[in-house]
PyMOL Python script that loads the backbone (N, CA, C, O; Angstrom):
from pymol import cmd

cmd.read_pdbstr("""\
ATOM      1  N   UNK A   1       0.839  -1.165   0.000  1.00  0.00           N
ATOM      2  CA  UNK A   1       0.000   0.000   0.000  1.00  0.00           C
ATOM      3  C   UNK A   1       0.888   1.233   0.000  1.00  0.00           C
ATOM      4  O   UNK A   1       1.714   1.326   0.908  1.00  0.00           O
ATOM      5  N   UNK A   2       0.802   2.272  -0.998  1.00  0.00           N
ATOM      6  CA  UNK A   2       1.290   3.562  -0.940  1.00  0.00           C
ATOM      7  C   UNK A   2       0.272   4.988  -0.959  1.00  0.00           C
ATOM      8  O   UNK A   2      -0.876   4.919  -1.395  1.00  0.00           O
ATOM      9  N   UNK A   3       0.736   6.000  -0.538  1.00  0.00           N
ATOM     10  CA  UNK A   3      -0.112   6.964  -0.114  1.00  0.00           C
ATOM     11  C   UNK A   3      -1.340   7.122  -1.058  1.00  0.00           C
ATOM     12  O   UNK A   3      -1.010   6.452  -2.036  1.00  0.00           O
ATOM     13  N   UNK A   4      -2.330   7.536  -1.257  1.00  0.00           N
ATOM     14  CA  UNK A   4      -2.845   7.329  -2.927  1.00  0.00           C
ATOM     15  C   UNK A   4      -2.965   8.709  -2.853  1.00  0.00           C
ATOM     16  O   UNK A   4      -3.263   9.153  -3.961  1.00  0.00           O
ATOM     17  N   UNK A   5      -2.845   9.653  -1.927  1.00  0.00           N
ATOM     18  CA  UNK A   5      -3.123  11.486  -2.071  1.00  0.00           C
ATOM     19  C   UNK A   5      -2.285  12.057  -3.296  1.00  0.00           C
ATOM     20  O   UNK A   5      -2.889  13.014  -3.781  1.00  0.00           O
ATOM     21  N   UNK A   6      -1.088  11.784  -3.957  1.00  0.00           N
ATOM     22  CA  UNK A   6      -0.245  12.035  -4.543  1.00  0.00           C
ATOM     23  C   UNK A   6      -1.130  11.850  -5.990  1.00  0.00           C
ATOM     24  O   UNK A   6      -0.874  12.634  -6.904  1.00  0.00           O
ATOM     25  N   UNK A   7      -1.888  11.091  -6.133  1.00  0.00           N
ATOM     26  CA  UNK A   7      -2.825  10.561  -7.608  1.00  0.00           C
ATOM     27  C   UNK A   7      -4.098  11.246  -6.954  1.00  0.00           C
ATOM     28  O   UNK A   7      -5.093  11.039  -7.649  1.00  0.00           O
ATOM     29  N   UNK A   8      -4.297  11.822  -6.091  1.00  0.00           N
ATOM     30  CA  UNK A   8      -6.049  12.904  -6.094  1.00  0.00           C
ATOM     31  C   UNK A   8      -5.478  14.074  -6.954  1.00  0.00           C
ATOM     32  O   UNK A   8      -4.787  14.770  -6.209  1.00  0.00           O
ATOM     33  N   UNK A   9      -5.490  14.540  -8.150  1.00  0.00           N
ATOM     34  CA  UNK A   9      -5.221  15.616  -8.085  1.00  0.00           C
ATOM     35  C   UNK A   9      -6.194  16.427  -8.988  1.00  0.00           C
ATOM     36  O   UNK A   9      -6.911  15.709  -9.686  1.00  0.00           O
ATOM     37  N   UNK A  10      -6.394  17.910  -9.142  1.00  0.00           N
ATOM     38  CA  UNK A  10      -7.262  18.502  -9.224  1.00  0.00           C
ATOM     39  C   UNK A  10      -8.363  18.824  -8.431  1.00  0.00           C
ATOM     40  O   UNK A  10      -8.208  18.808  -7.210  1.00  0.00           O
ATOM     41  N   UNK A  11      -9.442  19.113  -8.903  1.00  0.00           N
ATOM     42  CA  UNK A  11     -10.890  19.706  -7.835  1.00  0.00           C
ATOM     43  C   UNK A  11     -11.717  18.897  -8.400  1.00  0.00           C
ATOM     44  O   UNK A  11     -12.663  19.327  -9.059  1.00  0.00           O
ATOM     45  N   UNK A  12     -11.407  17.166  -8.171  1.00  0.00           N
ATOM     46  CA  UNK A  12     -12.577  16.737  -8.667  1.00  0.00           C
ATOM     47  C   UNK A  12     -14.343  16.457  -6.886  1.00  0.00           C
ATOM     48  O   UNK A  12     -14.263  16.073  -5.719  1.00  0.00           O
ATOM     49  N   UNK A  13     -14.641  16.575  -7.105  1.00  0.00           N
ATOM     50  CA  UNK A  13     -15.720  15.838  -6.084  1.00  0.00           C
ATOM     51  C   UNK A  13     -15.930  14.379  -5.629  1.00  0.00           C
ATOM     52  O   UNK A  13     -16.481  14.102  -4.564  1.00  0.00           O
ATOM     53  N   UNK A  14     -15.559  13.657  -6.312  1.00  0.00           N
ATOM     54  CA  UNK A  14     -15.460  12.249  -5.767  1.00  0.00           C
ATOM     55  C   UNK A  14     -14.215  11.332  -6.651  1.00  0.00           C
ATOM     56  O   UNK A  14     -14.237  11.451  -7.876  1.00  0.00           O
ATOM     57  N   UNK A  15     -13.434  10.672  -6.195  1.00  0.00           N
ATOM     58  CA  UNK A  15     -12.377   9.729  -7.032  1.00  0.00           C
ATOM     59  C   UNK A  15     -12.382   8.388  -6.374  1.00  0.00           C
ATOM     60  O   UNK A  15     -12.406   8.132  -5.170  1.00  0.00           O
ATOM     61  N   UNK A  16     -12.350   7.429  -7.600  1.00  0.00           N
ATOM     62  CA  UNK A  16     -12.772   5.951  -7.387  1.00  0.00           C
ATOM     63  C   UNK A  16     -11.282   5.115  -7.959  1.00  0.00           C
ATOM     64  O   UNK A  16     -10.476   5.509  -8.801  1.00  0.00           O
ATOM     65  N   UNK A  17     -11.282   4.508  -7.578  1.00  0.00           N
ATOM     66  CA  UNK A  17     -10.090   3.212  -7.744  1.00  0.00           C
ATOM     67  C   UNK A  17     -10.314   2.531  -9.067  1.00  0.00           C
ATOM     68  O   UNK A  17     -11.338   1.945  -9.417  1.00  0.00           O
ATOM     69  N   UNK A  18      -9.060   2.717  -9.834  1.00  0.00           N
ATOM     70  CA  UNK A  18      -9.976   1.720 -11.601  1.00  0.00           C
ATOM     71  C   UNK A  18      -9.883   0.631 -11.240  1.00  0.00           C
ATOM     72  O   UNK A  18      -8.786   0.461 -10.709  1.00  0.00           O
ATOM     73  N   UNK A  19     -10.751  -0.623 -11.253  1.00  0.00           N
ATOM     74  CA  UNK A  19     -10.791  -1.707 -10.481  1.00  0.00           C
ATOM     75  C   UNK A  19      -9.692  -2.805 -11.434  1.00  0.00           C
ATOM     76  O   UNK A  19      -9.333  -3.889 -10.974  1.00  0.00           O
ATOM     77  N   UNK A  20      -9.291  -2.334 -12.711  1.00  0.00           N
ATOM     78  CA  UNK A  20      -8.541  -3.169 -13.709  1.00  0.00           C
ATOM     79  C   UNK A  20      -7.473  -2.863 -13.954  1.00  0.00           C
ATOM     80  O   UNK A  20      -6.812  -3.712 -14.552  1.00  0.00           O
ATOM     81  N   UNK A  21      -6.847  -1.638 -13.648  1.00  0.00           N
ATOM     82  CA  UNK A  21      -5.709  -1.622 -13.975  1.00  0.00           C
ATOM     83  C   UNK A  21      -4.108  -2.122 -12.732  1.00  0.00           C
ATOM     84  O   UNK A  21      -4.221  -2.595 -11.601  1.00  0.00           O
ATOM     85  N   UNK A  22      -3.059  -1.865 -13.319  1.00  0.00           N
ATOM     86  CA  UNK A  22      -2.357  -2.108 -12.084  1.00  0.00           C
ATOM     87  C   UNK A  22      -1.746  -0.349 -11.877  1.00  0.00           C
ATOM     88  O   UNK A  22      -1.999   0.424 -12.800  1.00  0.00           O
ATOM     89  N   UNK A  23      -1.095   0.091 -10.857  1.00  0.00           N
ATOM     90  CA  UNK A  23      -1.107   1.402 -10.286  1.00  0.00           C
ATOM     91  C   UNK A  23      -0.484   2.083 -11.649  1.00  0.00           C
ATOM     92  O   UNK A  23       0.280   1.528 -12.438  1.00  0.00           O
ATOM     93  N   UNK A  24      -1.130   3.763 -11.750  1.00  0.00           N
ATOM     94  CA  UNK A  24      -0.471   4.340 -12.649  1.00  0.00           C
ATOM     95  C   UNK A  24      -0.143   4.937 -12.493  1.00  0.00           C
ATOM     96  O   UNK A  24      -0.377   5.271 -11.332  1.00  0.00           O
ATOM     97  N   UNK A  25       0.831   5.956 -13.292  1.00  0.00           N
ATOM     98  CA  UNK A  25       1.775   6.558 -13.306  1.00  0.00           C
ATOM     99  C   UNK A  25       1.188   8.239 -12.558  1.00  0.00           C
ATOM    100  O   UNK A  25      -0.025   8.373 -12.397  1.00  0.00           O
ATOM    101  N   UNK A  26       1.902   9.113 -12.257  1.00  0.00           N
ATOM    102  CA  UNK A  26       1.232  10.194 -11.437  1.00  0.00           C
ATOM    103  C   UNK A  26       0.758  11.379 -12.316  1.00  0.00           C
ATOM    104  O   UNK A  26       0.360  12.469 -11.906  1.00  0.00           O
ATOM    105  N   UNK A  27       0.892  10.907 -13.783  1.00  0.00           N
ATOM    106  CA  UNK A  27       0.693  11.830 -14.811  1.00  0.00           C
ATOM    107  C   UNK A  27      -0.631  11.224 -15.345  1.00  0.00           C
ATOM    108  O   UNK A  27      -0.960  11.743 -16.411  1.00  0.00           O
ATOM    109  N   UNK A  28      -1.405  10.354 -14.937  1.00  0.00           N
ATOM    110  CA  UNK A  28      -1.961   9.865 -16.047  1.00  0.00           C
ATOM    111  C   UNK A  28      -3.302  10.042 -16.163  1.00  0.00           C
ATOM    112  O   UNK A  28      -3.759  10.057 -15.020  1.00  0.00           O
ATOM    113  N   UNK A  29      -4.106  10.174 -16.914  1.00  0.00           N
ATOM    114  CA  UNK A  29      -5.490  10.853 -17.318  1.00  0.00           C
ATOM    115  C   UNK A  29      -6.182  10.256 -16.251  1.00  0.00           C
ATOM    116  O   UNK A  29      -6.246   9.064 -15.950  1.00  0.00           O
ATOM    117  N   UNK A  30      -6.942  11.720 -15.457  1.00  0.00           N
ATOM    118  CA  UNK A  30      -8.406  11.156 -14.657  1.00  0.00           C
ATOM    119  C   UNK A  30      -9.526  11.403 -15.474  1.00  0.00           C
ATOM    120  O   UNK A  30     -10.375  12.258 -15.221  1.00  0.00           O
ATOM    121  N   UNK A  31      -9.530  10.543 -16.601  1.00  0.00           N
ATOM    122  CA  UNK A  31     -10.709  10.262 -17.308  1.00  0.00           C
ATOM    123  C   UNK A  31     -11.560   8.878 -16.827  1.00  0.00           C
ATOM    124  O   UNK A  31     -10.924   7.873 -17.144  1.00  0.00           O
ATOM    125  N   UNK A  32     -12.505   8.649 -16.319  1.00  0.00           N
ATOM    126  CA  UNK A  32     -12.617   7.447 -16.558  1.00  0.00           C
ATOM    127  C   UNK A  32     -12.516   6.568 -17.219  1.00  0.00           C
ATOM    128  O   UNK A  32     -12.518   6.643 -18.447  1.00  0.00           O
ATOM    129  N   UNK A  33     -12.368   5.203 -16.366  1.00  0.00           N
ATOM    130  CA  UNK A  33     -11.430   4.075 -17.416  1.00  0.00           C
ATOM    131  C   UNK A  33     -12.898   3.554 -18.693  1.00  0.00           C
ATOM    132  O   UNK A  33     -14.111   3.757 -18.629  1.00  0.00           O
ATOM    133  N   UNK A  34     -12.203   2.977 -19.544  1.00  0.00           N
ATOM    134  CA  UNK A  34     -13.074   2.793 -20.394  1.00  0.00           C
ATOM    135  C   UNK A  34     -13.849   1.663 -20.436  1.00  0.00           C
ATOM    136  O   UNK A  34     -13.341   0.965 -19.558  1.00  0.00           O
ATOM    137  N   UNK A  35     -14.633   1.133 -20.840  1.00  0.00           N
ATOM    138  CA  UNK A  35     -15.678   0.372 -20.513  1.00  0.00           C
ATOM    139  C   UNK A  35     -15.179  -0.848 -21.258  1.00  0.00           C
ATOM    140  O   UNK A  35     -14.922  -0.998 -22.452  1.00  0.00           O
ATOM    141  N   UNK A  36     -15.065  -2.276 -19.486  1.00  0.00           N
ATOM    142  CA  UNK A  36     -15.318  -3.002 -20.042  1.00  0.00           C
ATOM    143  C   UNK A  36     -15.321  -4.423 -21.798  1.00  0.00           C
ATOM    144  O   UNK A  36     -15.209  -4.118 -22.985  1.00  0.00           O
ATOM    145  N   UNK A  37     -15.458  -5.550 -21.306  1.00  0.00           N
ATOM    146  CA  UNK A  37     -16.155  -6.280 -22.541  1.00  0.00           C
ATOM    147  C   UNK A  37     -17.664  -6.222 -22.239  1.00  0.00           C
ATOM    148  O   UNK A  37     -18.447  -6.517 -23.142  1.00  0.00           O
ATOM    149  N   UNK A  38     -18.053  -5.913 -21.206  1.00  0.00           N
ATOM    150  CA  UNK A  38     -19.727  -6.382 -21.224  1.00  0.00           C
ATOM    151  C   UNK A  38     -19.928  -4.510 -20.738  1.00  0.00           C
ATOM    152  O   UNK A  38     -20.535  -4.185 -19.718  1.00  0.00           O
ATOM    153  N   UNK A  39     -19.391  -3.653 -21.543  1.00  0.00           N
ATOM    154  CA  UNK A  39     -19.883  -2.183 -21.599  1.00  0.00           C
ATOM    155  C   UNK A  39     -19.395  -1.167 -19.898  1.00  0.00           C
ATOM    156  O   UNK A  39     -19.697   0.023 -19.812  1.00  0.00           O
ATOM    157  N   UNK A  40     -18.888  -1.667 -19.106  1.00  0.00           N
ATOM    158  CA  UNK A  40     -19.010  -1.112 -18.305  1.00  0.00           C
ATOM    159  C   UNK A  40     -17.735  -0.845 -17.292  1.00  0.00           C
ATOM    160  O   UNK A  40     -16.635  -1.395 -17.250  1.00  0.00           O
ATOM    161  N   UNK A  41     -18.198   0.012 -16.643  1.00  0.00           N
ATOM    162  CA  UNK A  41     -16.546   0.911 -16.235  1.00  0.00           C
ATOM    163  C   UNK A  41     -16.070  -0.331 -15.134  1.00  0.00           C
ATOM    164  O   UNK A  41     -16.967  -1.096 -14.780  1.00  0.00           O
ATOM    165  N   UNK A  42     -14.804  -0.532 -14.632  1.00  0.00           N
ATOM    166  CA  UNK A  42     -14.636  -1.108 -13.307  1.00  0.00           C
ATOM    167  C   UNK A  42     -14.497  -0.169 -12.643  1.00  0.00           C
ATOM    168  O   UNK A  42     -13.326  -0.364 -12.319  1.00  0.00           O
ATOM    169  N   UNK A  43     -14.735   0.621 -12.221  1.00  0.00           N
ATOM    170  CA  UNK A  43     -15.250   1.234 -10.476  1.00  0.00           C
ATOM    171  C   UNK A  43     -14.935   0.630  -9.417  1.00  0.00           C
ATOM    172  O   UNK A  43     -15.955   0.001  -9.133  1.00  0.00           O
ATOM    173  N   UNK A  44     -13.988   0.369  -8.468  1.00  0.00           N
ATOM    174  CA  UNK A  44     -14.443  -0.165  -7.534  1.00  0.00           C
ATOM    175  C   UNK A  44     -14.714   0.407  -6.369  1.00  0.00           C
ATOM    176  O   UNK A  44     -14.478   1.613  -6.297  1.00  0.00           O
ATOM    177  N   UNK A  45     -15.240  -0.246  -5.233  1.00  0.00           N
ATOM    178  CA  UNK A  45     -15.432   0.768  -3.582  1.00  0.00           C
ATOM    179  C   UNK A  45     -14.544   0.512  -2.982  1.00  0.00           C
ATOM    180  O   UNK A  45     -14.400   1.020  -1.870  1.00  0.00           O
ATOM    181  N   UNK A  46     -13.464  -0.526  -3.591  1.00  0.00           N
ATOM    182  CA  UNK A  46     -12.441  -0.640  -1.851  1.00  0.00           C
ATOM    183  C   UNK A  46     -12.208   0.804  -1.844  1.00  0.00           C
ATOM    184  O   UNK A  46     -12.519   1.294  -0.758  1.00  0.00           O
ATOM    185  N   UNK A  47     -11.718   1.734  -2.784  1.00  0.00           N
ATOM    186  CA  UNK A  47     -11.164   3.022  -1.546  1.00  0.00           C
ATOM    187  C   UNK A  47     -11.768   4.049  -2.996  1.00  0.00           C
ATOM    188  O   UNK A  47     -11.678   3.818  -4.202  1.00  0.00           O
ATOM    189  N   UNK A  48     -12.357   5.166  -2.285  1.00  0.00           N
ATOM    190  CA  UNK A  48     -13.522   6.547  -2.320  1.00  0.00           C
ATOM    191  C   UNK A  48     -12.864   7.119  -1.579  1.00  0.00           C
ATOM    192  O   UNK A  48     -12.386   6.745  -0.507  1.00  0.00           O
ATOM    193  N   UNK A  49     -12.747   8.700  -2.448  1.00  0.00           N
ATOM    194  CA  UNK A  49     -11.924   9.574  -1.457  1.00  0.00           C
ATOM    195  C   UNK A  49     -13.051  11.217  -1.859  1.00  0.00           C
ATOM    196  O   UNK A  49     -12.819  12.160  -2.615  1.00  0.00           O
ATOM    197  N   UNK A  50     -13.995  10.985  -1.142  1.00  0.00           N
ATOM    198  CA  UNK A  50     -14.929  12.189  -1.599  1.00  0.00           C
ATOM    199  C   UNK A  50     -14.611  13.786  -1.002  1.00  0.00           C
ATOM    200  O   UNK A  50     -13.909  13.836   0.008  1.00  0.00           O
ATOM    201  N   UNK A  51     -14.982  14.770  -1.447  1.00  0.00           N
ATOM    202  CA  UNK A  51     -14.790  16.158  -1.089  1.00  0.00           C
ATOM    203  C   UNK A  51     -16.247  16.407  -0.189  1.00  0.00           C
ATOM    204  O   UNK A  51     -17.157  15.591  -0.042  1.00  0.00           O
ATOM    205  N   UNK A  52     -16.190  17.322   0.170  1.00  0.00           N
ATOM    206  CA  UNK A  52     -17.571  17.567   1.231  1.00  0.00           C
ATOM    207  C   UNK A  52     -18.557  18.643   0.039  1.00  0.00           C
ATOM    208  O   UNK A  52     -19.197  19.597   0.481  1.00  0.00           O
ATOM    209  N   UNK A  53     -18.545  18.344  -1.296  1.00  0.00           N
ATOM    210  CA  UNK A  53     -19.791  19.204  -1.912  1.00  0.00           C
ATOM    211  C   UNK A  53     -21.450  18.522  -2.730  1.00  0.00           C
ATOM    212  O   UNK A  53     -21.986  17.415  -2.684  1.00  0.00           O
ATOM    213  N   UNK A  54     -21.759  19.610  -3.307  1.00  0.00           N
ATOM    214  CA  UNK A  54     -23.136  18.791  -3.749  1.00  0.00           C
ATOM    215  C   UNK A  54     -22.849  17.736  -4.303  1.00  0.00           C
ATOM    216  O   UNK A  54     -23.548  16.734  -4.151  1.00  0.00           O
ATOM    217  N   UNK A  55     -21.520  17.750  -5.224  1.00  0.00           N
ATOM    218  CA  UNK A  55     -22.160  16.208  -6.471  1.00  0.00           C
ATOM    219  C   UNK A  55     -21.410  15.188  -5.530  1.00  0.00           C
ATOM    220  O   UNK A  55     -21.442  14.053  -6.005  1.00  0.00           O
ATOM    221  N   UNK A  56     -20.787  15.275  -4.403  1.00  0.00           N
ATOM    222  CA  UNK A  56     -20.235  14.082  -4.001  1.00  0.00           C
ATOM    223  C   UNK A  56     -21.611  13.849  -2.912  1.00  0.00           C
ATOM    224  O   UNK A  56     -21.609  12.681  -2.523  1.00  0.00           O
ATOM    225  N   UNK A  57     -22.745  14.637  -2.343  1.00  0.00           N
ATOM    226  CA  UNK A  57     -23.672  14.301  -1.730  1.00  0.00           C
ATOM    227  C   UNK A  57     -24.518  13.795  -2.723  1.00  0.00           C
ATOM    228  O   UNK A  57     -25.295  12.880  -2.451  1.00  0.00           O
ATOM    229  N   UNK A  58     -24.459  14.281  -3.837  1.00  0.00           N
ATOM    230  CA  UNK A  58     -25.865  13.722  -4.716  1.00  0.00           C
ATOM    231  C   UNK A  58     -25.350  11.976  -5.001  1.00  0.00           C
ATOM    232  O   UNK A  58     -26.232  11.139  -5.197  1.00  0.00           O
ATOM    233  N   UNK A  59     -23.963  11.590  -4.998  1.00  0.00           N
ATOM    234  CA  UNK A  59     -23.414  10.287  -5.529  1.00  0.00           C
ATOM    235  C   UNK A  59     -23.562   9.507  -4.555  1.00  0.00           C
ATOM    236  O   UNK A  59     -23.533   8.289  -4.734  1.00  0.00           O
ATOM    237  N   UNK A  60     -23.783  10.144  -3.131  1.00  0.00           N
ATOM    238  CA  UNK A  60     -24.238   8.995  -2.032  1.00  0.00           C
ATOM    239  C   UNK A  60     -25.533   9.068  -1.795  1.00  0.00           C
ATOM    240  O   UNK A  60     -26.016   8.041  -1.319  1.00  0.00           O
ATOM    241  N   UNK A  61     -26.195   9.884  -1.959  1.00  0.00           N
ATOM    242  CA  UNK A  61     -27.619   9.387  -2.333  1.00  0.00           C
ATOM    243  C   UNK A  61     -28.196   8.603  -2.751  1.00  0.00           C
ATOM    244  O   UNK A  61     -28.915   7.785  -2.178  1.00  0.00           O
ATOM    245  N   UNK A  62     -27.804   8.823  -4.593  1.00  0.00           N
ATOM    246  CA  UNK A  62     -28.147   7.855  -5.100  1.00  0.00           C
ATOM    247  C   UNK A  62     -27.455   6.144  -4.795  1.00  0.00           C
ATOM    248  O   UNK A  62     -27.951   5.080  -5.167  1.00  0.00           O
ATOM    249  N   UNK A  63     -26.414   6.318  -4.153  1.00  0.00           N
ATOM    250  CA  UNK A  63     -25.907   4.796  -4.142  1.00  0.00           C
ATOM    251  C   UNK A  63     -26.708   4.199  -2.904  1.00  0.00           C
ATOM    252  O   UNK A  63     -27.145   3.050  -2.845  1.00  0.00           O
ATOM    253  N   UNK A  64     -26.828   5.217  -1.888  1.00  0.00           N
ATOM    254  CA  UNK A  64     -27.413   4.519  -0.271  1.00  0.00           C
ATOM    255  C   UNK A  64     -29.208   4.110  -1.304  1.00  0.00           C
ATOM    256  O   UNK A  64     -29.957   3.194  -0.963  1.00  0.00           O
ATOM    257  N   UNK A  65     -29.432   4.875  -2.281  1.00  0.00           N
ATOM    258  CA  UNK A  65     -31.106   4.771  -2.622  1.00  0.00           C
ATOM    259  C   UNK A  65     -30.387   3.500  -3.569  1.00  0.00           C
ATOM    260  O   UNK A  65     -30.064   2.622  -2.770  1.00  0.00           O
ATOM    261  N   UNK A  66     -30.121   3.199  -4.603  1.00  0.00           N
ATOM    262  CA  UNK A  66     -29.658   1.979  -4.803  1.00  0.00           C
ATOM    263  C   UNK A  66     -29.513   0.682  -3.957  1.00  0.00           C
ATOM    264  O   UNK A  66     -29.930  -0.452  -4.192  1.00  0.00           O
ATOM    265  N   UNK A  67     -28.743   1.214  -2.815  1.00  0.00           N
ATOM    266  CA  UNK A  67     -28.310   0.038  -1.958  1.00  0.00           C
ATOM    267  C   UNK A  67     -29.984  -0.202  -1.401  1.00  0.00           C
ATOM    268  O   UNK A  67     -30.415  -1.320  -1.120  1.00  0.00           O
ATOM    269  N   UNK A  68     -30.573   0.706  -1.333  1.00  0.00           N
ATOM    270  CA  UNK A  68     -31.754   0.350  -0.411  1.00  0.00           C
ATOM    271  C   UNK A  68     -32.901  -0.276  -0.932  1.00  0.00           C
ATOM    272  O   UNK A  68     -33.927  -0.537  -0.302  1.00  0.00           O
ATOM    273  N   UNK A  69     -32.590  -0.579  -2.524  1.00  0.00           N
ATOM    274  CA  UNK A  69     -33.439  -1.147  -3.205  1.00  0.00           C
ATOM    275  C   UNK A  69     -32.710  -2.511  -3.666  1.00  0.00           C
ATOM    276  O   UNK A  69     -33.268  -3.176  -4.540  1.00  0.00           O
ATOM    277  N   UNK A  70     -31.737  -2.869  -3.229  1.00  0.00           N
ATOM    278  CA  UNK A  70     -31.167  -4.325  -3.585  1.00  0.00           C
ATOM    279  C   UNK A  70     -31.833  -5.646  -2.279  1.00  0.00           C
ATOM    280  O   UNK A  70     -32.076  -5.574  -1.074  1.00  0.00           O
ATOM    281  N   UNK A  71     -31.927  -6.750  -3.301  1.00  0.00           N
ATOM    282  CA  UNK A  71     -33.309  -7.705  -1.997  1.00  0.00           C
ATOM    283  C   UNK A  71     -31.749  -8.164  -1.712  1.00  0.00           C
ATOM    284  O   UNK A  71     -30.881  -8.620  -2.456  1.00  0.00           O
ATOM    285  N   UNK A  72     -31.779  -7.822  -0.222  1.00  0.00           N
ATOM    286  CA  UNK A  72     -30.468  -8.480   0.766  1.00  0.00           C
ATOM    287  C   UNK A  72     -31.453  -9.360   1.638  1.00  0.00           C
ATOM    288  O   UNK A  72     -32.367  -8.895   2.318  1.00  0.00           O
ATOM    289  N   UNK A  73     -31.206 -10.391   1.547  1.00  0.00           N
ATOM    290  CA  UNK A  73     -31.575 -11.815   2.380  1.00  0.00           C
ATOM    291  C   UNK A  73     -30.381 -12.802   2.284  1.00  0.00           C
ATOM    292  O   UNK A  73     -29.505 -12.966   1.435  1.00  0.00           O
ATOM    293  N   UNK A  74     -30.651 -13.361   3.389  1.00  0.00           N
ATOM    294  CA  UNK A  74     -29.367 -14.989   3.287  1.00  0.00           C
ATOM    295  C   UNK A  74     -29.300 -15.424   2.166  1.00  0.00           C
ATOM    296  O   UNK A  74     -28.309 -15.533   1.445  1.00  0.00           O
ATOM    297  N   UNK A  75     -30.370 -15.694   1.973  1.00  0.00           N
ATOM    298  CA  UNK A  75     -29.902 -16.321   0.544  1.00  0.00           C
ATOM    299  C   UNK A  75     -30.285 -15.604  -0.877  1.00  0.00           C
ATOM    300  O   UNK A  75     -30.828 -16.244  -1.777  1.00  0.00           O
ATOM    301  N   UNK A  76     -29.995 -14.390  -0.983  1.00  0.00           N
ATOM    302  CA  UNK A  76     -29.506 -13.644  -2.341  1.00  0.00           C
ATOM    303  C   UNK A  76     -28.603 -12.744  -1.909  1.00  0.00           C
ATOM    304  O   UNK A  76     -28.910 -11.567  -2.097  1.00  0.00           O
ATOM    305  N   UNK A  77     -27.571 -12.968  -1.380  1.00  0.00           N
ATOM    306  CA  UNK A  77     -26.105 -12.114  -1.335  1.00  0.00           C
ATOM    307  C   UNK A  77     -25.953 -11.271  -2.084  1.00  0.00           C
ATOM    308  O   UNK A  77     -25.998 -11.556  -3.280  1.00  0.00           O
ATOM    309  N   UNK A  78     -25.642  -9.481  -1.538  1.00  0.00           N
ATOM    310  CA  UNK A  78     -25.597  -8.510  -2.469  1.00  0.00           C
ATOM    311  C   UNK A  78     -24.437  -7.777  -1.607  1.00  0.00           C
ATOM    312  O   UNK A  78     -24.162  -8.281  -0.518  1.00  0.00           O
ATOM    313  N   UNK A  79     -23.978  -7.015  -1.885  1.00  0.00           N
ATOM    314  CA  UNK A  79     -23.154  -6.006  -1.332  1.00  0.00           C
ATOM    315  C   UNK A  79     -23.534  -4.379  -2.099  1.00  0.00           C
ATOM    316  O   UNK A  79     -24.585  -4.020  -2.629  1.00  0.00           O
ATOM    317  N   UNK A  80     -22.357  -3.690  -1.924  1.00  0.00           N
ATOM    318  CA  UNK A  80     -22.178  -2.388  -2.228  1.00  0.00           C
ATOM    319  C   UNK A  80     -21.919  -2.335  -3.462  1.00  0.00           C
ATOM    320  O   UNK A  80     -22.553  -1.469  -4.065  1.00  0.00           O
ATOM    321  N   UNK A  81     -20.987  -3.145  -4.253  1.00  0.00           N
ATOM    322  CA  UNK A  81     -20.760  -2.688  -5.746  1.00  0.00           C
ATOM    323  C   UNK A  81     -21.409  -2.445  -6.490  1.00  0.00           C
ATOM    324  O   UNK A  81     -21.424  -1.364  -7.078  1.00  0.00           O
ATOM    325  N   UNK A  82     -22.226  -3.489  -6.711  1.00  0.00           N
ATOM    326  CA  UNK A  82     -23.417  -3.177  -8.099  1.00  0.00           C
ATOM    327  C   UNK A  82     -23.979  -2.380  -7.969  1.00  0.00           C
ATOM    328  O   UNK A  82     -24.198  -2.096  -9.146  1.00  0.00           O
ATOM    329  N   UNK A  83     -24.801  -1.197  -7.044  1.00  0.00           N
ATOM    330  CA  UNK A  83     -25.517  -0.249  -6.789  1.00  0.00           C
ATOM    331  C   UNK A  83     -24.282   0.857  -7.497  1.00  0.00           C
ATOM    332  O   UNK A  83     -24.564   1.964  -7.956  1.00  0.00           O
ATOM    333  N   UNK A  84     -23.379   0.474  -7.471  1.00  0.00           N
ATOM    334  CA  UNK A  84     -22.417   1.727  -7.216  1.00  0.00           C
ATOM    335  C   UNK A  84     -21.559   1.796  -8.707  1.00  0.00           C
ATOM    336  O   UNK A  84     -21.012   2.859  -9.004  1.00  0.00           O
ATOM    337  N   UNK A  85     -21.475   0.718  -9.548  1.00  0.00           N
ATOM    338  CA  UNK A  85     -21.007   0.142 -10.394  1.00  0.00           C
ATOM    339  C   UNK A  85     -22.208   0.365 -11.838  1.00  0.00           C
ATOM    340  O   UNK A  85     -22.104   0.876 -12.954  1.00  0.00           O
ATOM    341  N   UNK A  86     -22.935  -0.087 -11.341  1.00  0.00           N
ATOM    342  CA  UNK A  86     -24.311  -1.038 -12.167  1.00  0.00           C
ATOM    343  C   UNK A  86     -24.067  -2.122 -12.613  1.00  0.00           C
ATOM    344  O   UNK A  86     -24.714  -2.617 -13.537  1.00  0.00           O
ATOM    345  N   UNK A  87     -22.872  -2.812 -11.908  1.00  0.00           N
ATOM    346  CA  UNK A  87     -22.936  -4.730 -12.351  1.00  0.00           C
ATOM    347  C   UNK A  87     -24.123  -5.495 -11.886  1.00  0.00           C
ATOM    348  O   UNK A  87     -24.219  -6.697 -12.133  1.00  0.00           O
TER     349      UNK A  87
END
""", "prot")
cmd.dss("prot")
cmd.show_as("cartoon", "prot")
cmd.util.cbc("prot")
cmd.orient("prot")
């Protein structure tokens, strides 16, 4: 594990971990990564490093309203990603 503050850079409102790549370089585009074979970004939640403004409140909104609509019972196992992802 190394610091990851050194790769926040700019004024973004929320920054997510590319769930596919291996660590990059300290120059390298905060574009999101590109989508996927089955269309879709890897995102992951191990580590979220949010700012205290609207669009990083509006992104936990919608994920806690996501999470709160996934059927969590013993037996259909769900977590945090897919709400947060859309896997």
């Amino acid at each position: 594990m190394a610091d990851p503050f050194p790769y926040l850079e700019g004024d973004h409102d929320v920054y997510f971990t590319d769930d596919m790549t291996a660590v990059k370089p300290l120059n390298h585009s905060h574009d999101l990564p590109p989508p996927g074979k089955k269309g879709r970004t890897y995102i992951c939640s191990c580590m979220i490093y949010m700012r205290p403004t609207d669009g990083a409140k509006l992104v936990m909104k919608k994920w806690i309203e996501e999470l709160q609509d996934q059927p969590w019972s013993s037996v259909k196992k769900s977590n945090d990603q897919p709400p947060l992802t859309g896997h």
